[in-house]
N, C-alpha and C positions, 0 to 999 in steps of 0.2 A: 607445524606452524609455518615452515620454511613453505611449505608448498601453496599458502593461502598467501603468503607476502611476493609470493615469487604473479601468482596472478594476477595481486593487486600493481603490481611493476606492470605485468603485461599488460592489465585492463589501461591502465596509464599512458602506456606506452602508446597505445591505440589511439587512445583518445588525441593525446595530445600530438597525432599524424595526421588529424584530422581537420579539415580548413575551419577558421577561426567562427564562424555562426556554427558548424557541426560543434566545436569545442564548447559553444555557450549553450547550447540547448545539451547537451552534454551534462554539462556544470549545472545544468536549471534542474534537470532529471535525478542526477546521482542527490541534491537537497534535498526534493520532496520525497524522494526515495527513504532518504536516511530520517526526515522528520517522523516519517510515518511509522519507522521501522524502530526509532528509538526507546520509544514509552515499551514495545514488548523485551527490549533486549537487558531494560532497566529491570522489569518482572514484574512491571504495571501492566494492570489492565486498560489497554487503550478505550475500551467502549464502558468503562465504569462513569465515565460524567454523563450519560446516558441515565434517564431513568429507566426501569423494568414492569415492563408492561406484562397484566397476565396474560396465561397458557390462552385463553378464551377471547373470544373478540366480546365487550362488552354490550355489543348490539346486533339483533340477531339478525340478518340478511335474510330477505323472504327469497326464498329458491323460487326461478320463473318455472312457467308454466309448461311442456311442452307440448311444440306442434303435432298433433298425431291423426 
């Protein structure tokens, strides 16, 4: 665990060396980063408010013709 704290020091560290718009696109990135990443780290399924559509496309696509 020392080793994941020690890069999140470094990742920090970087950032915050970095001129103030780098640091806010920065800060914008690491949110939707972690929004996204949340729901799987909780053990939710993030695409379960999805419905599930079946294995088959419900309408059948006529295959075109080919030129020969």
């Amino acid at each position: 665990m020392s080793d994941y704290l020690d890069k999140v020091d470094r990742l920090k560290s970087l950032v915050l060396s970095m001129p103030p718009p780098n640091q806010d696109t920065m800060r914008f990135m690491f949110s939707h980063l972690k929004r996204y990443e949340t729901p799987h780290l909780q053990g939710l399924n993030p695409l379960s408010q999805y419905p599930v559509y079946p294995q088959k496309p419900s309408v059948s696509i006529p295959s075109v013709p080919s030129k020969t």
